[in-house]
C-alpha positions as CSV (number, residue, x, y, z in Angstrom):
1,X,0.0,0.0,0.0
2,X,1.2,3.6,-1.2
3,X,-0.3,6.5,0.7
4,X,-0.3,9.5,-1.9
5,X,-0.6,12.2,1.0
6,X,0.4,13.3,4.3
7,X,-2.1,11.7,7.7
8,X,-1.1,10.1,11.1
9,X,0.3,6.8,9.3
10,X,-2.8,3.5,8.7
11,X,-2.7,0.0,9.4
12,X,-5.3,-2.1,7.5
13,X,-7.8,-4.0,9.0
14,X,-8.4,-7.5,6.5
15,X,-11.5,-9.2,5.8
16,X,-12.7,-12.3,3.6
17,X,-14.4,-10.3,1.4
18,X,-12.5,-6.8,1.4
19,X,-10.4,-4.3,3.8
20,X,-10.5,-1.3,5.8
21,X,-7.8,0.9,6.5
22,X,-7.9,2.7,9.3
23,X,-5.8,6.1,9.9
24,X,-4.0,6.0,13.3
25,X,-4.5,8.7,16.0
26,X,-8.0,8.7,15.6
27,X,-7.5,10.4,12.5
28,X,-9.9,11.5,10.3
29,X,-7.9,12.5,6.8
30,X,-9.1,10.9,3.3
31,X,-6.1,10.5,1.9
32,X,-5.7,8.7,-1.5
33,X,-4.2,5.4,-1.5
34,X,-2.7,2.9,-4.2
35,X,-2.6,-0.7,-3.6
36,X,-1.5,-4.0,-5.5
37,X,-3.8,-7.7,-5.5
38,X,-1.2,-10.3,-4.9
39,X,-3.2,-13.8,-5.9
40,X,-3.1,-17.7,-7.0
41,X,-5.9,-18.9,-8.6
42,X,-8.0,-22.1,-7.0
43,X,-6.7,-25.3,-8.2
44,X,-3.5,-23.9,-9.5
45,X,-1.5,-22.8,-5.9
46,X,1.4,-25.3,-6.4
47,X,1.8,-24.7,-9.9
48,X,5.2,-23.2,-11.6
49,X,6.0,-22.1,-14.2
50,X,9.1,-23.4,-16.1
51,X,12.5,-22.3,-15.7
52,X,13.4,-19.3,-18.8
53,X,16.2,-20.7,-20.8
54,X,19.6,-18.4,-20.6
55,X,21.8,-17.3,-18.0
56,X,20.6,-16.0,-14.4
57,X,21.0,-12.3,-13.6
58,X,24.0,-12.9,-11.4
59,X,25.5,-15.3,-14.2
60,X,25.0,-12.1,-16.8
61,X,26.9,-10.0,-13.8
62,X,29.7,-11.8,-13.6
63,X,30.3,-12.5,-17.5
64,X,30.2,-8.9,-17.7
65,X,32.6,-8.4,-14.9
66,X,35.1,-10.8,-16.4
67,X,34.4,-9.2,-19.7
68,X,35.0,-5.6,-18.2
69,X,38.5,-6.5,-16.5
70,X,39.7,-8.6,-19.6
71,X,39.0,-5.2,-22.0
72,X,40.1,-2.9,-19.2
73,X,43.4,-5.6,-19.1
74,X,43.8,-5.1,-23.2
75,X,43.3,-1.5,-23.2
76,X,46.0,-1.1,-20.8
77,X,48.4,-3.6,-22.8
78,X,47.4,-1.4,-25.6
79,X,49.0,1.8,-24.1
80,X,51.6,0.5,-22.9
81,X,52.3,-0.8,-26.3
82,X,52.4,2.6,-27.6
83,X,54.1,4.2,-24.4
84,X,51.9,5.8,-23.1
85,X,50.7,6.1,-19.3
86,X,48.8,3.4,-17.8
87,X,46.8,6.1,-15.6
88,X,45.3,7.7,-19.4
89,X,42.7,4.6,-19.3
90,X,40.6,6.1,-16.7
């Protein structure tokens, strides 16, 4: 739940068929709210989905790492090549 405007804070009071929330402090404010339905449908709560093909996000961060030093590595071999300072990669 997103409160879009200023009150004493809520807390939300949940029911089998709905909600309430409730402003603290006894307040009475009718501040606009956004919220987000979070469900599994009947008959299907132990169902997955499969697995996506390709590489994990952690897997993409460290091929990218490893890619990053080795070009950073060649860049410097590079100018060194050509005598210049190491310190001119950055």
């Amino acid at each position: 739940m997103q409160l879009n405007g200023e009150c004493n804070g809520v807390y939300v009071e949940k029911w089998t068929d709905g909600f309430d929330v409730i402003e603290l402090d006894k307040g009475t404010n009718n501040v606009p709210f956004d919220y987000r339905v979070v469900a599994k449908r009947k008959g299907y709560e132990n169902y997955r989905f499969e697995k996506m093909g390709g590489l994990t996000p952690e897997e993409m961060e460290a091929k990218q790492a490893v890619y990053s030093e080795k070009t950073e590595k060649e860049l410097k071999d590079l100018l060194q090549y050509q005598g210049k300072e190491i310190d001119e990669v950055k």
